[in-house]
N, CA, C and O of each residue as an XYZ file, in Angstrom:
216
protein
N      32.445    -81.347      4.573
C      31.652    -82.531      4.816
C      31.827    -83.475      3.624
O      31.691    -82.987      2.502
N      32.062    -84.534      3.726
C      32.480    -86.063      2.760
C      30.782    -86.094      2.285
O      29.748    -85.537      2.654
N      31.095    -86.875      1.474
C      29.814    -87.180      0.555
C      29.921    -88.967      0.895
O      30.967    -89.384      1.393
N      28.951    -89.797      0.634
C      28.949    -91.335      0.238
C      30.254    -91.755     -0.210
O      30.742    -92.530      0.613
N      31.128    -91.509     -1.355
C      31.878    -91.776     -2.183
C      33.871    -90.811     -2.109
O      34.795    -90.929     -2.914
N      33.786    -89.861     -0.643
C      34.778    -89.564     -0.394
C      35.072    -88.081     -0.883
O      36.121    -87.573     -0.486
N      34.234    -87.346     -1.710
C      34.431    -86.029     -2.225
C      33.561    -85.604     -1.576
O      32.389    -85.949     -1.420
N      34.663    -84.170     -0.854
C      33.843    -82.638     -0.153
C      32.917    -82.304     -1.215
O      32.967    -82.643     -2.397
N      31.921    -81.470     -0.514
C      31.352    -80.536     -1.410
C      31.358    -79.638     -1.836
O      30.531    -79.129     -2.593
N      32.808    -79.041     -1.223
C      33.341    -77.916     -2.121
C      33.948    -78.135     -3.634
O      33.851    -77.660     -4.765
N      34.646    -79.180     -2.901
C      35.534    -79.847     -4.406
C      34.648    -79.887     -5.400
O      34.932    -79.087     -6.291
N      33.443    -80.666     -5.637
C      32.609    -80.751     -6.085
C      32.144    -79.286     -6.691
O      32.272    -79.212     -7.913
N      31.808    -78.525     -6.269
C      32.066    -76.977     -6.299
C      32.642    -76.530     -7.522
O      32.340    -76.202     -8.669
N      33.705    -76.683     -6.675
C      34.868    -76.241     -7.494
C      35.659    -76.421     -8.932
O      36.452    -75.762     -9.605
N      34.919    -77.818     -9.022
C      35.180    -78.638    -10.003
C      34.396    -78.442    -11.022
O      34.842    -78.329    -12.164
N      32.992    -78.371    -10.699
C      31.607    -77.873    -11.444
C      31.781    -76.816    -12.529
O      31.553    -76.804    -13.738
N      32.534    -75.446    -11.180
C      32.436    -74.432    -11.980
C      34.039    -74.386    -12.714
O      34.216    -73.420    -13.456
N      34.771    -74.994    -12.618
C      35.857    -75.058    -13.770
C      35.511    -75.137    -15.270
O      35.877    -74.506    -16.262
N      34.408    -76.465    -14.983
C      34.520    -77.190    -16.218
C      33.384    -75.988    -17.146
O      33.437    -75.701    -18.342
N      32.499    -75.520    -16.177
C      31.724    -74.596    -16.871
C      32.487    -73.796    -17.768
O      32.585    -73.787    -18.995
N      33.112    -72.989    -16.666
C      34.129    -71.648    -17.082
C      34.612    -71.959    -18.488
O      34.339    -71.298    -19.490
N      35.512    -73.264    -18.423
C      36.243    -73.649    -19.810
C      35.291    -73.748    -20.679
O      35.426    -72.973    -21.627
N      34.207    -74.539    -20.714
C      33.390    -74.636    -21.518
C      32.390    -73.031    -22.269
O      32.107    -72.741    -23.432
N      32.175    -72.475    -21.225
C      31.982    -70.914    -21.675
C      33.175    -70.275    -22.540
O      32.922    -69.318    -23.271
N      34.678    -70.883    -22.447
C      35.948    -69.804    -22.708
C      35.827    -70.786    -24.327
O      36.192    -70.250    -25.373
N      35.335    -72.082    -24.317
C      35.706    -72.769    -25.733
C      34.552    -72.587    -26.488
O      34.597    -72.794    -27.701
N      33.018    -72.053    -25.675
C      32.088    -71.543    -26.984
C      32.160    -70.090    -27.539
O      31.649    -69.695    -28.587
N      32.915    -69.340    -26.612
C      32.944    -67.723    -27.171
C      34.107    -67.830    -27.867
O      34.033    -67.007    -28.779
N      35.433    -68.574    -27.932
C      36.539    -68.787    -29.217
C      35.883    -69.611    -29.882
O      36.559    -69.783    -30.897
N      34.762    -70.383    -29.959
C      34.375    -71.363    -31.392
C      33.553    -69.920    -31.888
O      34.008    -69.376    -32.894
N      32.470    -69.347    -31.278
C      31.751    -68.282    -31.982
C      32.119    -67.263    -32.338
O      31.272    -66.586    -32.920
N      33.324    -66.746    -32.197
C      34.381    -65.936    -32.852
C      34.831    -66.698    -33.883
O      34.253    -66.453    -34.942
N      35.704    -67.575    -33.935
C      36.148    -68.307    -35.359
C      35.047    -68.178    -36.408
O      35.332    -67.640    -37.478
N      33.468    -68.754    -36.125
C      32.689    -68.900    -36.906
C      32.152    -67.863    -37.344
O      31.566    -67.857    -38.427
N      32.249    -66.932    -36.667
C      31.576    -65.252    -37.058
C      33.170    -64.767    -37.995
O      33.070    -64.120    -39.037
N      34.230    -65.089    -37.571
C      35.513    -64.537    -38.336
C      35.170    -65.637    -39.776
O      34.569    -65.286    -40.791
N      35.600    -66.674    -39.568
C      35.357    -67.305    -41.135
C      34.291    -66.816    -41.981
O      34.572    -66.358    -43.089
N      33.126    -66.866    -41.581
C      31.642    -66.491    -42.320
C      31.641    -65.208    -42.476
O      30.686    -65.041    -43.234
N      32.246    -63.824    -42.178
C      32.387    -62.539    -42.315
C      30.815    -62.218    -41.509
O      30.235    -61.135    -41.440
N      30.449    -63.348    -41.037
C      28.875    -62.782    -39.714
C      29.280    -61.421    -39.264
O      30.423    -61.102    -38.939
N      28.456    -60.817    -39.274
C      28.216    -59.487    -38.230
C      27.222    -59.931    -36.763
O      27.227    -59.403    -35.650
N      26.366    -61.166    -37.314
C      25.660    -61.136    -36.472
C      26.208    -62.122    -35.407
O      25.739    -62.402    -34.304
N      27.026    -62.452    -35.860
C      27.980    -63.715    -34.601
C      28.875    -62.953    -33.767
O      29.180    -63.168    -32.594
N      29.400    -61.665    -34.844
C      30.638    -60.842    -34.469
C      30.275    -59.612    -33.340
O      31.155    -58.967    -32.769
N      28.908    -59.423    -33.142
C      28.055    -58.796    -32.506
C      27.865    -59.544    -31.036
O      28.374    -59.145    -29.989
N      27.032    -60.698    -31.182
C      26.631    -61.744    -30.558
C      28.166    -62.157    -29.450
O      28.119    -62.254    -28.224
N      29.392    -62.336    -30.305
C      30.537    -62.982    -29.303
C      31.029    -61.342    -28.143
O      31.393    -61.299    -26.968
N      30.805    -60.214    -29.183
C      30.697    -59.227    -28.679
C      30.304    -58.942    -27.026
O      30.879    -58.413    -26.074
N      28.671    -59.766    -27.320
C      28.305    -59.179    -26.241
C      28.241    -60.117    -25.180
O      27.811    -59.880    -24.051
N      28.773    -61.393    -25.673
C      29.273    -62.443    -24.716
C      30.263    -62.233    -24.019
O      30.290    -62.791    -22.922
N      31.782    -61.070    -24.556
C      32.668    -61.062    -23.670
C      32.519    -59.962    -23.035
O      32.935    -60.084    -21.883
N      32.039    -58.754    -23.301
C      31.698    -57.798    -22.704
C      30.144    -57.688    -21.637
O      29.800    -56.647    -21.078
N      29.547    -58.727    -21.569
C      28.318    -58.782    -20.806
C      27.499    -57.726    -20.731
O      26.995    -57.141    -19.773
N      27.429    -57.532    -22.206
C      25.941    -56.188    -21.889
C      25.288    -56.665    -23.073
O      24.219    -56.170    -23.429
């Protein structure tokens, strides 16, 4: 189904959750860098349990 302006609402969708995804993939490599530079345990923990989801 078209919207007002010519975009499905899947696209829309689809598009949404891209930009998320990337944006999730560029804060867990910034919070790794910053836990690697700073010798953090508690970042190095933290990105930990961001890529492993527990």
């Amino acid at each position: 189904m078209m919207n007002g302006n010519g975009y499905s609402r899947e696209k829309i969708i689809v598009k949404t959750s891209i930009i998320g995804i990337a944006a999730n993939v560029m804060l867990a490599a910034f919070k790794a860098a910053i836990g690697l530079l700073c010798s953090s345990i508690a970042m190095d923990t933290d990105f930990g349990e961001m890529t492993t989801g527990k």
